[in-house]
C-alpha positions as CSV (number, residue, x, y, z in Angstrom):
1,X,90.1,125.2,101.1
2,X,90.2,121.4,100.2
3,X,91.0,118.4,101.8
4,X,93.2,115.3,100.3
5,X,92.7,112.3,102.1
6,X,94.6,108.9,102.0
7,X,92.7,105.6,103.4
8,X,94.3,102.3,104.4
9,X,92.4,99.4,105.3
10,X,94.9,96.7,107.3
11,X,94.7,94.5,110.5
12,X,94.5,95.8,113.7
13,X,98.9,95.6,113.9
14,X,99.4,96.7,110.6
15,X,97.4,100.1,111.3
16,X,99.1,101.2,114.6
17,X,102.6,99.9,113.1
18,X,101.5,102.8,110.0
19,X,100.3,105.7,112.4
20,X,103.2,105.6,114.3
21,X,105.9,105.6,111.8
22,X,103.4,107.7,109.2
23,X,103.7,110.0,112.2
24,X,107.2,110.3,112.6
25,X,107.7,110.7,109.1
26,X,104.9,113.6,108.9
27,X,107.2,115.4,111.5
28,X,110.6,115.0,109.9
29,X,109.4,115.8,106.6
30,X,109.7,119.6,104.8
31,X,105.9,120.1,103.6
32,X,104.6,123.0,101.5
33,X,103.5,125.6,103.0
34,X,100.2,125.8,101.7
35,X,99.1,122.3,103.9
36,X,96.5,124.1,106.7
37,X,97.2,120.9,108.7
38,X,97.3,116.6,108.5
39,X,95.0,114.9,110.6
40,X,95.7,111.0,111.2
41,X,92.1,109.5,112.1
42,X,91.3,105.9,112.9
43,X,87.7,104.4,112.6
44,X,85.8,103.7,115.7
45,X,85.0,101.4,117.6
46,X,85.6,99.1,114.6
47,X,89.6,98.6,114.1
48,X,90.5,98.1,110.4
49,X,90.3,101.3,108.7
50,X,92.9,104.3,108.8
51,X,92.5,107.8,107.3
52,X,95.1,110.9,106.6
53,X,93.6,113.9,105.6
54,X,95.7,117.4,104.4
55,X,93.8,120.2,104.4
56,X,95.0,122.6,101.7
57,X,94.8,126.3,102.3
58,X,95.4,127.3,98.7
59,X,93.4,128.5,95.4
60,X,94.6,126.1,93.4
61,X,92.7,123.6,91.5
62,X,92.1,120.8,94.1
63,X,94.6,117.8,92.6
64,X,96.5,114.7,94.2
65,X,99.3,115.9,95.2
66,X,102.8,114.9,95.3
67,X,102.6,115.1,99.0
68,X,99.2,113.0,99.5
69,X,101.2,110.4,96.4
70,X,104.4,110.0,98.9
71,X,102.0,109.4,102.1
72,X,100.2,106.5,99.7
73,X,103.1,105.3,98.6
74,X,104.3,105.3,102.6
75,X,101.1,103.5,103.5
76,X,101.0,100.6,100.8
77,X,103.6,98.6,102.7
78,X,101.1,98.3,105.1
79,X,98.3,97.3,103.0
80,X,95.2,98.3,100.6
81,X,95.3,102.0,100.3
82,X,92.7,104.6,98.0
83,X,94.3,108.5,97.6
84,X,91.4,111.2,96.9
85,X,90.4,114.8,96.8
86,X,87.3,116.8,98.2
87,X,85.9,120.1,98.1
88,X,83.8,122.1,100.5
89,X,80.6,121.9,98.7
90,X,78.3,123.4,101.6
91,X,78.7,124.5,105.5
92,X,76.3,124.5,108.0
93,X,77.4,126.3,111.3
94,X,74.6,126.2,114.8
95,X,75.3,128.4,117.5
96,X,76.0,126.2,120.5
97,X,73.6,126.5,123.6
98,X,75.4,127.2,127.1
């Protein structure tokens, strides 16, 4: 597992203009298979920032792929974007108290 993640940093109208039509366009679209699920998250409480993150479900060699390039390239119109990659480097899991 590894997760892609597209950020755009925009004015407050700029960023809900992107997450709704990124949204859209996330539904219409034919991705590959091998996308374990996109997340759109927004920063909080602070408006300004806007984040996409596709978590890959492959064993391939973690790359920018042509899917997380065509969500960049969706999001520039709407202002100053940065496309990276991350790996899992360590999980920590705590049993929850009832």
């Amino acid at each position: 597992m590894w997760i892609e993640m597209v950020f755009l940093r925009s004015d407050q109208t700029a960023l809900e203009e992107a997450e709704r039509s990124l949204a859209q366009w996330i539904e219409e679209s034919a991705l590959d298979s091998d996308i374990d699920g996109i997340q759109l998250l927004q920063q909080y409480p602070e408006i300004g920032d806007f984040m996409v993150a596709i978590r890959w479900n492959s064993d391939r060699v973690p790359e920018r792929t042509r899917v997380g390039y065509a969500i960049n390239r969706f999001l520039e119109k709407y202002g100053s974007t940065k496309h990276t990659t991350w790996i899992l480097t360590h999980s920590i899991l705590r049993s929850r108290k009832e």
